[in-house]
N, C-alpha and C positions, 0 to 999 in steps of 0.2 A: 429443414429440421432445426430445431432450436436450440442454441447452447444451453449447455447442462452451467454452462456457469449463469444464464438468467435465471438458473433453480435456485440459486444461493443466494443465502441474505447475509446478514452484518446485523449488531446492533450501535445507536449511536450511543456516545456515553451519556447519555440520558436513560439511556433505555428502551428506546423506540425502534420497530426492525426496520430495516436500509436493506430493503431488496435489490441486486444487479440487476433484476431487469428493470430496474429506474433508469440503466444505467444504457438501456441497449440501444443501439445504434453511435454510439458515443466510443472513442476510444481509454481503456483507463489504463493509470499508473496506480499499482498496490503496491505497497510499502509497509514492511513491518517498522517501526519506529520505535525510540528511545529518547527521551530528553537528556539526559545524563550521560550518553552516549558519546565516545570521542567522535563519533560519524554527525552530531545532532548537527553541525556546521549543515550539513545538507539538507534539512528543512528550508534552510534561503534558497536554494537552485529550485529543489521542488516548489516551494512558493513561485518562485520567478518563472518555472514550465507553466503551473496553474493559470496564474494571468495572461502570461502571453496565449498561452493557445485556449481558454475554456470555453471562449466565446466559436471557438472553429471545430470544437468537439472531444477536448480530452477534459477527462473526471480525473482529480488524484484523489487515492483515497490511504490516510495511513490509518495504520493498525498496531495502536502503540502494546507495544509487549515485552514482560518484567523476565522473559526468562534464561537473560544474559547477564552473569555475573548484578544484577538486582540495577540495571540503569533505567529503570521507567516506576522510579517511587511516586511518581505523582497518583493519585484516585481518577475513577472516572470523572468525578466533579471538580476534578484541579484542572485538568489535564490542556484540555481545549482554551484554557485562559491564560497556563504558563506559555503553551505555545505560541499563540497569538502575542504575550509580552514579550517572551523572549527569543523567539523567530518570524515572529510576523503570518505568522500562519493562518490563515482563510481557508484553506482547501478540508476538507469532510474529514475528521478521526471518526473511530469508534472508539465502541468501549475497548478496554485491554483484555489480550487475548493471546493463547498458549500459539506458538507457528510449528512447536514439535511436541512428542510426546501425544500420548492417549487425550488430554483434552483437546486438541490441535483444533484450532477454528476451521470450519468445514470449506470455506473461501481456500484455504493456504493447503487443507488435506489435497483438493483440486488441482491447484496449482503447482504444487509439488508434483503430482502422479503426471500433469500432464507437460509439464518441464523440470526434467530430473537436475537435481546441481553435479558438481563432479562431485566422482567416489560414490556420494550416494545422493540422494533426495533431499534430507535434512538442511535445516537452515540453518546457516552456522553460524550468525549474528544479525545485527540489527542491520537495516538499512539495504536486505535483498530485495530488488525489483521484478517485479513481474508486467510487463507491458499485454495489454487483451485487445485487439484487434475492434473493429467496429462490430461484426460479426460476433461479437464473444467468444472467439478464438485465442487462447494463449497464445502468444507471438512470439514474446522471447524473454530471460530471465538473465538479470543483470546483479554479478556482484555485489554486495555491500559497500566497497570499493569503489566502483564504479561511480562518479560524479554525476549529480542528474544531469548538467550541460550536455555529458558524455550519450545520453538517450537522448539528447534531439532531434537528430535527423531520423531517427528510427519513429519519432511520434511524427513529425512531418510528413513521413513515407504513408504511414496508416492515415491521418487526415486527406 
């Protein structure tokens, strides 16, 4: 049976949809992101996941989103170019997108129902991780806190 997260798409900040099942057989790292963010530091580790392992099968994908205390002022048409100057970013954004709340990106509505955070489900800031199995299986959901270094053995395991 096929995961329901190969039913989900993305769009990129251009505007074009970025369906997961581009993405299947492939392990990914989602990320809600923020430029402005005290966490932005961590776009270099995720950078640094992306290379080291893309060629052996992990996609990062972030999903920059404005709905913490306003840290992602960039547009969809800035976004991809600050990052790239000021983190060195390669790895796939989309466009910016709600991760709580009645708009909620349908990827993160998923995600959420199928690994709950503590207390509740909600995302409590920028830079929650959701690790998806090859399979398209949620795997496991990592802090904001959590250092991407800190998910490596976990993506190792899945490859």
């Amino acid at each position: 049976m096929e995961s329901e997260f190969y039913q989900l798409s993305a769009r990129t900040p251009q505007g074009a949809e970025l369906p997961m099942a581009d993405f299947e057989g492939k392990a990914v790292l989602i990320v809600n992101t923020a430029t402005k963010c005290g966490l932005a530091p961590q776009f270099e580790g995720l950078e640094a996941l992306h290379q080291k392992y893309k060629d052996r099968g992990l996609v990062v994908l972030g999903f920059p989103c404005d709905q913490f205390r306003d840290q992602e002022p960039e547009t969809n048409e800035t976004m991809e170019q600050v990052c790239k100057i000021n983190h060195g970013v390669t790895f796939t954004l989309t466009q910016k997108c709600d991760v709580n709340g009645p708009n909620t990106q349908p990827v993160f509505k998923y995600l959420k129902n199928e690994l709950g955070g503590f207390l509740n489900d909600a995302i409590k800031w920028n830079f929650t991780k959701f690790l998806i199995d090859r399979s398209g299986k949620p795997y496991k959901r990592y802090a904001p806190i959590t250092k991407p270094e800190a998910i490596e053995k976990d993506i190792q395991k899945l490859l």
